[in-house]
GULUMDREN-446519 format. One record per atom (N, C-alpha, C): residue in three letters; x negated, y, z. Coordinates in steps of 0.1 Angstrom, whole numbers, padded with zeros to 4 digits, always signed. Example, Ala and Ser with C-alpha at 12.3 -4.5 7.8 and 13.67 -1.06 7.14 Angstrom:
2
ALA-0132-0057+0078;ALA-0123-0045+0078;ALA-0132-0033+0078;SER-0128-0022+0071;SER-0137-0011+0071;SER-0129+0000+0079;
This chain:
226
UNK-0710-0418+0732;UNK-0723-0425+0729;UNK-0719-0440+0729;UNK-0726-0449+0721;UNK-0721-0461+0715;UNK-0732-0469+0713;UNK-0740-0477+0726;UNK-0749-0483+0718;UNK-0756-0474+0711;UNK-0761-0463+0715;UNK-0775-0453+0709;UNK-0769-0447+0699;UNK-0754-0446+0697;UNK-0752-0442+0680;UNK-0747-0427+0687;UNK-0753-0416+0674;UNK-0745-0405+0676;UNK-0745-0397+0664;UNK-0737-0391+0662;UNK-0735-0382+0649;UNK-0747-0374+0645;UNK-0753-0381+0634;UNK-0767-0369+0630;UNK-0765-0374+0615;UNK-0776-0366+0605;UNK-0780-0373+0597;UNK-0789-0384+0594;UNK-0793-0386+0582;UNK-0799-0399+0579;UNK-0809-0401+0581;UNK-0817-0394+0584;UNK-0828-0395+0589;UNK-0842-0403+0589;UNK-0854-0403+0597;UNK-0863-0413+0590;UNK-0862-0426+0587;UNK-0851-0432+0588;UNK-0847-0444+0588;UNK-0844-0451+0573;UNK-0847-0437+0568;UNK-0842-0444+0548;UNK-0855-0437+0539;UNK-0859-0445+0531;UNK-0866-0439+0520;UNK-0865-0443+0510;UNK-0874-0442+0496;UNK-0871-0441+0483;UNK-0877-0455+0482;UNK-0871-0463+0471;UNK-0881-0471+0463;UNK-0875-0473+0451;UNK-0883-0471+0439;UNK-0882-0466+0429;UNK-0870-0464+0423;UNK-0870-0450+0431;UNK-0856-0443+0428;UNK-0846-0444+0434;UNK-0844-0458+0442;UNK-0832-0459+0450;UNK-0830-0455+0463;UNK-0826-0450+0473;UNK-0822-0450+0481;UNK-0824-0464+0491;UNK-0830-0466+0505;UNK-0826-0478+0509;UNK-0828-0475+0523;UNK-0818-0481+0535;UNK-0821-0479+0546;UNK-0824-0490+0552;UNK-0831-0486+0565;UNK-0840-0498+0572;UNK-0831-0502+0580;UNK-0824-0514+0581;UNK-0815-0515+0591;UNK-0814-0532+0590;UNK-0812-0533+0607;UNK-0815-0550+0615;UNK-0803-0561+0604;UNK-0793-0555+0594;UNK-0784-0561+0592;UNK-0792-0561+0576;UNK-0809-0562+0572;UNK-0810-0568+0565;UNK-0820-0582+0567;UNK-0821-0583+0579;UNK-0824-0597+0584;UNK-0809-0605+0581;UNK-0816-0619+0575;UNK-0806-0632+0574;UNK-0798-0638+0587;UNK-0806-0636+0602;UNK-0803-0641+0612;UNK-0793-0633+0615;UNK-0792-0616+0619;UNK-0788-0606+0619;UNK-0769-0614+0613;UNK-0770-0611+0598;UNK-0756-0607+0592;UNK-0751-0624+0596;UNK-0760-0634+0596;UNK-0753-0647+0605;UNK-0745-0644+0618;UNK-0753-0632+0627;UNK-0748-0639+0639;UNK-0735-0628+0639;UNK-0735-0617+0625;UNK-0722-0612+0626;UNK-0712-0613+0618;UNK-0711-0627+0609;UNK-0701-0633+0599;UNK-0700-0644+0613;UNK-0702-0649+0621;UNK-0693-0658+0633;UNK-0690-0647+0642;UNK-0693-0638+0645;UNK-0681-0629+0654;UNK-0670-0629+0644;UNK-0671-0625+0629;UNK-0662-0620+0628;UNK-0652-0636+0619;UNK-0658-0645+0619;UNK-0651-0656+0620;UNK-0645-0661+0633;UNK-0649-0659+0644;UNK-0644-0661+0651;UNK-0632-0648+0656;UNK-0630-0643+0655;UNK-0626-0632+0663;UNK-0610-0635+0651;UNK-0617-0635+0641;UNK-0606-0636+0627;UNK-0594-0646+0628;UNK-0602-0661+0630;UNK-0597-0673+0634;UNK-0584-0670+0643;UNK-0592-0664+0656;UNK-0583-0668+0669;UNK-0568-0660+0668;UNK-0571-0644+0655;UNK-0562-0641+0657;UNK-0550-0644+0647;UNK-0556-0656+0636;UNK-0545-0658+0627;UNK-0537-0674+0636;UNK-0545-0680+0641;UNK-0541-0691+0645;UNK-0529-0686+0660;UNK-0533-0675+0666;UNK-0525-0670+0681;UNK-0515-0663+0676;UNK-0520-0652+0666;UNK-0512-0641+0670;UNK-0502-0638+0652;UNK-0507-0641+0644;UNK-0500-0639+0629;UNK-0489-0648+0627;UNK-0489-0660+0632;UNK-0478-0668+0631;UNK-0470-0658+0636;UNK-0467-0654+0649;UNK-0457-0648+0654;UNK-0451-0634+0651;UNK-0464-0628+0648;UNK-0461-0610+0641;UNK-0457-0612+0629;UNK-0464-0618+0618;UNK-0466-0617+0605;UNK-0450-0623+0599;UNK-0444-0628+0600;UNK-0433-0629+0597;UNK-0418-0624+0605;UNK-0421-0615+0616;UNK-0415-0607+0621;UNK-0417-0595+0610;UNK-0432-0590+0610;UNK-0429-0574+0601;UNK-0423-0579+0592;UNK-0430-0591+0585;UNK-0430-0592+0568;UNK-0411-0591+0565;UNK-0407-0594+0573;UNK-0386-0596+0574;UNK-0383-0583+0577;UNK-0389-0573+0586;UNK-0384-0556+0582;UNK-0386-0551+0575;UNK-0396-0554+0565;UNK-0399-0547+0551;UNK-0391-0553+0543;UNK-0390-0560+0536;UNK-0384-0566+0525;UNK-0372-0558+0528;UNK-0362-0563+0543;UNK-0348-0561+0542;UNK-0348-0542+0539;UNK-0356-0534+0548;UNK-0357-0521+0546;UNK-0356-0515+0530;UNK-0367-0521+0521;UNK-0371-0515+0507;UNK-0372-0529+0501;UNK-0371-0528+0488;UNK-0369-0536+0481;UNK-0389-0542+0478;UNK-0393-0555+0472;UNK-0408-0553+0470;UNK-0415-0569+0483;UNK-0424-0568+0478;UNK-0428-0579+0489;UNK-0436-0573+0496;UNK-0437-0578+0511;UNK-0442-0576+0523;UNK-0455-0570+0521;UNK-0462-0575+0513;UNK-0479-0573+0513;UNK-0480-0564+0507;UNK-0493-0556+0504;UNK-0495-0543+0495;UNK-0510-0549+0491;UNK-0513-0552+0480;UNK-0527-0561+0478;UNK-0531-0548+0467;UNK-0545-0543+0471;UNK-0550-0531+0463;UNK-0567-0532+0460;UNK-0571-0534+0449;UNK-0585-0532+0445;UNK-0594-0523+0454;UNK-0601-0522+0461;UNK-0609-0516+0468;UNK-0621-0519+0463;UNK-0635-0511+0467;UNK-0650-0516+0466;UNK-0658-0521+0479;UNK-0661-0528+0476;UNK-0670-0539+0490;UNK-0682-0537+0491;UNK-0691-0552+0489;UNK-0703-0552+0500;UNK-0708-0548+0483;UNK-0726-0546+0482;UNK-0729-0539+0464;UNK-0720-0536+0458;UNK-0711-0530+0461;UNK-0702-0518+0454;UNK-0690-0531+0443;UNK-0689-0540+0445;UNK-0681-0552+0442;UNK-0669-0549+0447;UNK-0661-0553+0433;UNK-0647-0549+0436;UNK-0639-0559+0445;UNK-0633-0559+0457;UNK-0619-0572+0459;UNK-0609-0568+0460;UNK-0597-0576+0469;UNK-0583-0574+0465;UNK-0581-0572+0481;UNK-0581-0558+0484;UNK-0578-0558+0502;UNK-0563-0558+0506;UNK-0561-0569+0515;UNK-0544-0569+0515;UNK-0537-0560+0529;UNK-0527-0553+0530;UNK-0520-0548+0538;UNK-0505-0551+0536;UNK-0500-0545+0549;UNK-0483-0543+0553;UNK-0482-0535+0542;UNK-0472-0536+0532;UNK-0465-0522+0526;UNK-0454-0513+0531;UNK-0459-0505+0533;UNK-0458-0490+0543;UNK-0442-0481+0532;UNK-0449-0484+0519;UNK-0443-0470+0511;UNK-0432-0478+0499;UNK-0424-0474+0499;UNK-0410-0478+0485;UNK-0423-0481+0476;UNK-0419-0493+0464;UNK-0424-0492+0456;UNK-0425-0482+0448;UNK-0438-0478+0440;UNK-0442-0466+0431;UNK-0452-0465+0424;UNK-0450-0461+0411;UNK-0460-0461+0397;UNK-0473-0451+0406;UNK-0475-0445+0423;UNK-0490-0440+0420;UNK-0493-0445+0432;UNK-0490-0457+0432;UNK-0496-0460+0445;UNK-0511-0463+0445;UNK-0513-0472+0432;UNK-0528-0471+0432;UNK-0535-0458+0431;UNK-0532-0446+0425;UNK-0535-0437+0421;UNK-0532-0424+0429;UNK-0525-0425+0439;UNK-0521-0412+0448;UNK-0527-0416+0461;UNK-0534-0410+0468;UNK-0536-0414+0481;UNK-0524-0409+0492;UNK-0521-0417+0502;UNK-0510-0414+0515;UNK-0514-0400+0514;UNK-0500-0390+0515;UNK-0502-0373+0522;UNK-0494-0376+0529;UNK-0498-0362+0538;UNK-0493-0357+0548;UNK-0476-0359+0548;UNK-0469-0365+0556;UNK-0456-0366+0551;UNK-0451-0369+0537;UNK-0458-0379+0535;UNK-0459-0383+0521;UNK-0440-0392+0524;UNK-0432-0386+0511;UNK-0418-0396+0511;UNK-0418-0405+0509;UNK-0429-0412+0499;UNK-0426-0423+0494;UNK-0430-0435+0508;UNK-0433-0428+0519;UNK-0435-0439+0533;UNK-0418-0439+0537;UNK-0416-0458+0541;UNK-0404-0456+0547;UNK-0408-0459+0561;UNK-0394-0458+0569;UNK-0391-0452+0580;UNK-0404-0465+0586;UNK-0401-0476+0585;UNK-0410-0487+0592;UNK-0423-0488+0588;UNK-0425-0482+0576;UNK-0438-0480+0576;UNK-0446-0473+0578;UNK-0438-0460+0585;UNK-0444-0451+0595;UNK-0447-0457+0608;UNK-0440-0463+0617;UNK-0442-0471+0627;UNK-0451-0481+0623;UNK-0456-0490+0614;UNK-0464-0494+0607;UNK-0479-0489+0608;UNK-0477-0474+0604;UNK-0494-0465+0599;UNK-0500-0460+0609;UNK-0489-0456+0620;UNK-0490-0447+0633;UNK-0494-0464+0645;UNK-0491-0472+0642;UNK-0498-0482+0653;UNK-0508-0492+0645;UNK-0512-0487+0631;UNK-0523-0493+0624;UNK-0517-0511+0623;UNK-0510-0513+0629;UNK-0500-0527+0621;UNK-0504-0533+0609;UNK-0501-0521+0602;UNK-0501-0523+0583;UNK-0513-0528+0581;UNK-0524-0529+0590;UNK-0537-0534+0582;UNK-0543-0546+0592;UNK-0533-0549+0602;UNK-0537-0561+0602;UNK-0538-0575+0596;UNK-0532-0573+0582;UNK-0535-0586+0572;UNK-0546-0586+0566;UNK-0555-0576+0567;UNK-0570-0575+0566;UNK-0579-0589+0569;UNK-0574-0593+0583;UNK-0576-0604+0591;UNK-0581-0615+0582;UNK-0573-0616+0571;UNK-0574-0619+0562;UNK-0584-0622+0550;UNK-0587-0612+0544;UNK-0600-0608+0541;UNK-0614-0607+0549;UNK-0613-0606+0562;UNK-0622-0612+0572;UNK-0628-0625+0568;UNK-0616-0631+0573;UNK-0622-0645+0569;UNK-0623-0652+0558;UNK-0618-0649+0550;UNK-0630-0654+0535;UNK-0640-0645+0533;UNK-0641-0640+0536;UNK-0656-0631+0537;UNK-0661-0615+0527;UNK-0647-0612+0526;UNK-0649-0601+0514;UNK-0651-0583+0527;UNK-0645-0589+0538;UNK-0646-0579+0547;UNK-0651-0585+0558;UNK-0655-0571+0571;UNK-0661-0575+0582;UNK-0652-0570+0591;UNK-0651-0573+0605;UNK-0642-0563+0614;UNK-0647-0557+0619;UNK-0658-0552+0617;UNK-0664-0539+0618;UNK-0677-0534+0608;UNK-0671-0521+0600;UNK-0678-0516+0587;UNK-0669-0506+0584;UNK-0678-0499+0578;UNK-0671-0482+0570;UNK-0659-0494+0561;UNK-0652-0476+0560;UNK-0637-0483+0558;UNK-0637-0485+0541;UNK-0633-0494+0538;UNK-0630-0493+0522;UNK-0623-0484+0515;UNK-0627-0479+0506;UNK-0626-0471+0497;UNK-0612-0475+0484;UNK-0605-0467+0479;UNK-0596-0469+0464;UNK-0604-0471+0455;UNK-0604-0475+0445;UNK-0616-0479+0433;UNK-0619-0459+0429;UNK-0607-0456+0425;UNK-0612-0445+0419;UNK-0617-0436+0427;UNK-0615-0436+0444;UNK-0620-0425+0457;UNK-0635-0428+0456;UNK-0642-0442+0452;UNK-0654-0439+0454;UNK-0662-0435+0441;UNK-0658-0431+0429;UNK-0662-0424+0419;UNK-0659-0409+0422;UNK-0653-0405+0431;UNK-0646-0387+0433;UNK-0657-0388+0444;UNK-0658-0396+0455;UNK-0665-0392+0467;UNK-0681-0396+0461;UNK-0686-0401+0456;UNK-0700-0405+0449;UNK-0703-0386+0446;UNK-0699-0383+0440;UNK-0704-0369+0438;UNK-0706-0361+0444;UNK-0695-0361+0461;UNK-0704-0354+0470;UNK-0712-0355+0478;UNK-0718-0367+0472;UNK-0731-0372+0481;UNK-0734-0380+0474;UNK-0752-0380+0471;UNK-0759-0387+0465;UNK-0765-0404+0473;UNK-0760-0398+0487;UNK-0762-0410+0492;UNK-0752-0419+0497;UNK-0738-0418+0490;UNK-0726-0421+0492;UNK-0729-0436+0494;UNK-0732-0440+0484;UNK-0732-0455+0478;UNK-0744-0464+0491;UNK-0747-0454+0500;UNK-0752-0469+0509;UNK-0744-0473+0515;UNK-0733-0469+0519;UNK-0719-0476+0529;UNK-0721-0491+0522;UNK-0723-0490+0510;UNK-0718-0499+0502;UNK-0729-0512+0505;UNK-0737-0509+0516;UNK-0750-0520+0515;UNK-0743-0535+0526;UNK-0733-0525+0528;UNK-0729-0542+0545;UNK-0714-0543+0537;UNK-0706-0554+0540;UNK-0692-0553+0540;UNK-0687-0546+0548;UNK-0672-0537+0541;UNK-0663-0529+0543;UNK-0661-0535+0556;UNK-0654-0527+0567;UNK-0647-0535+0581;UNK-0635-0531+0584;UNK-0628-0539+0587;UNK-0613-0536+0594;UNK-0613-0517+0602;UNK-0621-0518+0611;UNK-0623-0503+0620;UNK-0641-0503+0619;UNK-0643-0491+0619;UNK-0658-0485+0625;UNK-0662-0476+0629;UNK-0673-0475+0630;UNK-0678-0462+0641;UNK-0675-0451+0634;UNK-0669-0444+0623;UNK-0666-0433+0618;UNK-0648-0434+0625;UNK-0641-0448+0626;UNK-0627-0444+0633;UNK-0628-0445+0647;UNK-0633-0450+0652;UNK-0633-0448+0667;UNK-0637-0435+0676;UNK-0642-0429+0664;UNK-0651-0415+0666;UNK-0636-0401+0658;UNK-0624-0412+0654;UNK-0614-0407+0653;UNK-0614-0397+0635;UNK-0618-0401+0629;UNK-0626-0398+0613;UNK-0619-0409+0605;UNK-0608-0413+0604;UNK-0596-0417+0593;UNK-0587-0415+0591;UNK-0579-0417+0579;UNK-0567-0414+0572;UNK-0572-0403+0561;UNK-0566-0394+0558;UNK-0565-0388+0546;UNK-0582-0381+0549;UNK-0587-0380+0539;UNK-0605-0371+0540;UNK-0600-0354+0536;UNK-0598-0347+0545;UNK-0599-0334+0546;UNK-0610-0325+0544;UNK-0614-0325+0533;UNK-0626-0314+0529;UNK-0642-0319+0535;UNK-0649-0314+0527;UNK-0664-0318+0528;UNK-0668-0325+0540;UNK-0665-0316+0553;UNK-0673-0314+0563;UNK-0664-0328+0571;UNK-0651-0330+0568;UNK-0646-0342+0575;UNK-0652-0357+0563;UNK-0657-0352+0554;UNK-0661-0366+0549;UNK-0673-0369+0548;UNK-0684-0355+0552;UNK-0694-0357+0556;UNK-0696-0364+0573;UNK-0692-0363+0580;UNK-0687-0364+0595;UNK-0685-0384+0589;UNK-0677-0386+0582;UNK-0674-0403+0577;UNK-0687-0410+0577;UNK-0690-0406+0565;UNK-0705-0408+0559;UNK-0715-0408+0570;UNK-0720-0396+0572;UNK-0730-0399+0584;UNK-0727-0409+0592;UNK-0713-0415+0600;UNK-0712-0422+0610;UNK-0713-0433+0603;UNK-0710-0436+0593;UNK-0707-0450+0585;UNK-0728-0451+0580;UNK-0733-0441+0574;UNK-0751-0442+0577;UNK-0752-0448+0586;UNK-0753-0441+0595;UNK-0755-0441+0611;UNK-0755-0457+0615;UNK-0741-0465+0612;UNK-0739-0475+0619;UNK-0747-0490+0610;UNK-0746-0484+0600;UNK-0760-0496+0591;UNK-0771-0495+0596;UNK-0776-0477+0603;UNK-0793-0482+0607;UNK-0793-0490+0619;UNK-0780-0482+0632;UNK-0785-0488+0648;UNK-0776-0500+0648;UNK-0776-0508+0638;UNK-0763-0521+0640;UNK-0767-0530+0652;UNK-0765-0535+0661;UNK-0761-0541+0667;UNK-0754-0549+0671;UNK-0748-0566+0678;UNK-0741-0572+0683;UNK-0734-0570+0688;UNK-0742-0558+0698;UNK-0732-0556+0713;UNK-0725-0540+0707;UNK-0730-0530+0694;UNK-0724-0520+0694;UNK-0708-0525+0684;UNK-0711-0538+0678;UNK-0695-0544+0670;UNK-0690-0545+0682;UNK-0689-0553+0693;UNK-0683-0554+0702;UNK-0675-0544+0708;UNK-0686-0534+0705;UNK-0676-0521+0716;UNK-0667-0519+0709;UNK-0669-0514+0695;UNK-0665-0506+0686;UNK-0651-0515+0688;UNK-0651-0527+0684;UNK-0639-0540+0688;UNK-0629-0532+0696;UNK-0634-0532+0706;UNK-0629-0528+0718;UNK-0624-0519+0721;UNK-0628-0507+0719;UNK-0629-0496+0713;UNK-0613-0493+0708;UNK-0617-0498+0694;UNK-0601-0496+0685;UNK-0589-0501+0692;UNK-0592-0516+0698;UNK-0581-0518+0702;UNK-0577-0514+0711;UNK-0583-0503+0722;UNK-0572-0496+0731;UNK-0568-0483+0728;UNK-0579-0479+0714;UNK-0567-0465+0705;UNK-0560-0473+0699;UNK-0558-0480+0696;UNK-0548-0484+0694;UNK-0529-0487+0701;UNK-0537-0495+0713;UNK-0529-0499+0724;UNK-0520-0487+0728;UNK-0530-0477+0737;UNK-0527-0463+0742;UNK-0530-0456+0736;UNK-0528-0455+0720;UNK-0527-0444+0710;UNK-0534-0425+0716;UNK-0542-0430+0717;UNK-0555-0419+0724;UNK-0552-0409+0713;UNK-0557-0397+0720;UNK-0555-0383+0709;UNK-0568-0382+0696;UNK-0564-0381+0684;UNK-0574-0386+0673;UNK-0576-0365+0667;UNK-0592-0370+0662;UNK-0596-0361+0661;UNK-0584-0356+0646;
């Protein structure tokens, strides 16, 4: 339990207006998505100014020397109104004609060796940070989508497209609840969705914070994931 949040459906908290779908949730107050664009300026700030000088050109020198390609992996995703940006990461995988188009499998080859240690300690997406702070992402929000996953996933749910009402986030209550990496059949992307619902209606200050918090000790002490 998180801050009142728990796995259900969408419940009375959404209804129709002409035609559309819309949920009621505190993150459509202006004060609201204020006081959570300075968390996540601030949180963003401290870690490019402390901690990226020092990582970020450590990884960025294993990659290159390991595989040929530059350090970054910059990929079209969909954002806040279903708006396209350019979400940046560690590149994990040899360069290859389906990277935009193949999603990571299970022992996928085209991952090299460092960019397995890379995906397994979530590393690779700390240049996100990035996108934080100019404002196309949040550090905490349903996870961004590949341009073409959210035209394949729109069709198993009609209510897909509300994720799309807050900015995308670094981690959220669908991964801390251990619900990322590859979407394994309905009922594991249904389980997404609901929590990614879920976390637009009960938003909260103090439930970003946990969630914060949260990731970064699955992370730290790589806790057992669903």
């Amino acid at each position: 339990m998180i801050f009142g949040y728990n796995t259900s459906h969408i419940g009375h908290h959404v209804f129709e207006l002409q035609n559309k779908v819309v949920i009621q949730s505190k993150l459509n107050k202006p004060f609201n998505r204020f006081i959570k664009r300075t968390l996540d300026i601030a949180l963003s700030s401290i870690f490019i100014i402390l901690i990226a000088p020092l990582l970020f050109p450590i990884v960025s020198l294993i990659i290159v020397i390991e595989s040929k390609g530059s350090a970054f992996f910059i990929q079209k995703r969909t954002g806040l109104k279903r708006k396209s940006f350019y979400c940046i990461k560690f590149r994990t995988m040899v360069k290859n004609k389906d990277a935009n188009r193949l999603q990571v499998q299970i022992n996928d080859k085209r991952i090299t060796k460092f960019g397995k240690i890379l995906r397994e300690s979530h590393i690779d997406e700390l240049p996100q940070v990035i996108n934080v702070l100019i404002g196309d992402m949040s550090i905490v929000g349903p996870r961004p989508h590949m341009l073409r996953h959210n035209v394949e996933y729109a069709n198993y749910s009609p209510n897909y497209h509300l994720r799309h009402m807050v900015k995308p986030g670094m981690t959220g209550l669908a991964q801390v609840r251990g619900f990322h990496g590859m979407i394994l059949g309905k009922e594991n992307f249904q389980n997404r969705l609901n929590s990614d619902i879920e976390y637009i209606k009960r938003w909260s200050f103090l439930g970003d914070i946990e969630i914060f918090i949260l990731t970064t000790f699955k992370v730290i002490f790589k806790s057992n994931e669903k």
